[in-house]
C-alpha positions in Angstrom: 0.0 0.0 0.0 0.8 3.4 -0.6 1.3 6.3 2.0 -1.7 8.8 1.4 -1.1 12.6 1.0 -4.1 15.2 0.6 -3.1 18.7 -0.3 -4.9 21.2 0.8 -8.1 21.4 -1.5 -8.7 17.8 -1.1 -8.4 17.6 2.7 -10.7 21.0 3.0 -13.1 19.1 0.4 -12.8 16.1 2.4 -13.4 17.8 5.9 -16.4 19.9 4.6 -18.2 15.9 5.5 -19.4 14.9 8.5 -17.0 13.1 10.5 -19.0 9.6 10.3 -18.4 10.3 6.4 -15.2 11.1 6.5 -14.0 8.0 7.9 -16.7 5.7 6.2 -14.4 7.1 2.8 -11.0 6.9 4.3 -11.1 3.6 5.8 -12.4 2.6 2.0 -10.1 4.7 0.3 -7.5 1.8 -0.1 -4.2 2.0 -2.9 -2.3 -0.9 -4.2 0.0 -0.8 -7.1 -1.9 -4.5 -8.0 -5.3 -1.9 -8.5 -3.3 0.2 -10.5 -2.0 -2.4 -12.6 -5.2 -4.1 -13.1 -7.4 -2.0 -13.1 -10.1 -4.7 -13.3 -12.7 -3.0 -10.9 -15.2 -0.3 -11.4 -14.0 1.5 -8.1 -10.8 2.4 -10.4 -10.3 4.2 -13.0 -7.2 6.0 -15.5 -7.3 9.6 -16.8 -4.1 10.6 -19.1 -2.7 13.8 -20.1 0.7 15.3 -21.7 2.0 12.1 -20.1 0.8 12.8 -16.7 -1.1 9.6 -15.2 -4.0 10.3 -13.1 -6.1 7.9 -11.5 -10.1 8.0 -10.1 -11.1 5.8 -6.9 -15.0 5.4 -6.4 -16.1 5.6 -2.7 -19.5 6.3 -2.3 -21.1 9.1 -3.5 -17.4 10.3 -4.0 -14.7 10.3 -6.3 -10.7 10.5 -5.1 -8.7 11.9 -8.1 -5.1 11.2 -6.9 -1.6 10.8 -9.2 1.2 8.0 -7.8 4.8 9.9 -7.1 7.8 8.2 -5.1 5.5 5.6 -3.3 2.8 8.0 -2.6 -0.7 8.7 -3.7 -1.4 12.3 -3.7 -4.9 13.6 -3.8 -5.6 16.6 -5.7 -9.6 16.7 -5.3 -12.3 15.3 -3.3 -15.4 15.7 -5.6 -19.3 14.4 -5.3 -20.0 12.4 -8.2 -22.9 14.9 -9.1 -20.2 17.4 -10.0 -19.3 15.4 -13.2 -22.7 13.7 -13.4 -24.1 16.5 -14.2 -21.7 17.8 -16.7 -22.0 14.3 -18.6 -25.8 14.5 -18.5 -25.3 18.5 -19.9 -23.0 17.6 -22.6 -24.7 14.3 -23.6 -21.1 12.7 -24.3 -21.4 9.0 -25.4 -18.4 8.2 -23.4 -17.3 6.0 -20.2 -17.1 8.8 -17.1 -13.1 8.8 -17.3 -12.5 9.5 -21.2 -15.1 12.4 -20.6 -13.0 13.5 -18.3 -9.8 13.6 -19.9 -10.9 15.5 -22.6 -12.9 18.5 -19.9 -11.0 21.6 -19.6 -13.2 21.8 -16.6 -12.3 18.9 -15.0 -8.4 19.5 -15.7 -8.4 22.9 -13.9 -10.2 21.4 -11.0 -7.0 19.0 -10.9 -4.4 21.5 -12.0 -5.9 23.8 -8.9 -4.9 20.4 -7.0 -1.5 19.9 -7.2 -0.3 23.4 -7.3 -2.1 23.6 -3.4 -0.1 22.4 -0.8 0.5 19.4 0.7 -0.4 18.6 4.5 
């Protein structure tokens, strides 16, 4: 498993929950490099861009978008799944959830916003 790191936005995203919530996500919020390798399940997911790897963790109602550096997964946003939901439903895109994603100026400034905020 790898050591978890929120920055800033995702742990202020993240604490805006109630506490029961917030540890109902983290205790589920689990990282192995065999999920990343696999990929099999529908809690995981892969988002690419100018060679940058991201990756999406389902948890509920939730969605952890996190990048892997050094042996640690750091999260760059904590985000309801009706945040994108919506979009998709708005744009009508006949894609998966993560290919809409990558291609969402939207959703890449949300992330961008992430990892330029500080770690904690």
């Amino acid at each position: 498993m790898f050591q978890i790191v929120f920055n800033e936005i995702s742990a202020a995203e993240l604490s805006s929950l109630g506490t029961l919530e917030q540890l109902e996500l983290i205790e589920e919020f689990r990282v192995t490099e065999a999920d990343l390798n696999g990929l099999g399940s529908d809690k995981f997911g892969k988002i690419e861009r100018d060679g940058h790897v991201f990756y999406r963790f389902r948890a509920k109602e939730y969605r952890f978008y996190f990048e892997v550096k050094d042996n640690s997964v750091i999260v760059h946003r904590v985000l309801h799944k009706g945040t994108f939901s919506d979009f998709l439903f708005r744009s009508k895109m006949p894609l998966g959830e993560d290919e809409a994603l990558a291609s969402s100026k939207h959703f890449w400034k949300l992330i961008d916003e992430g990892r330029n905020a500080r770690q904690l």
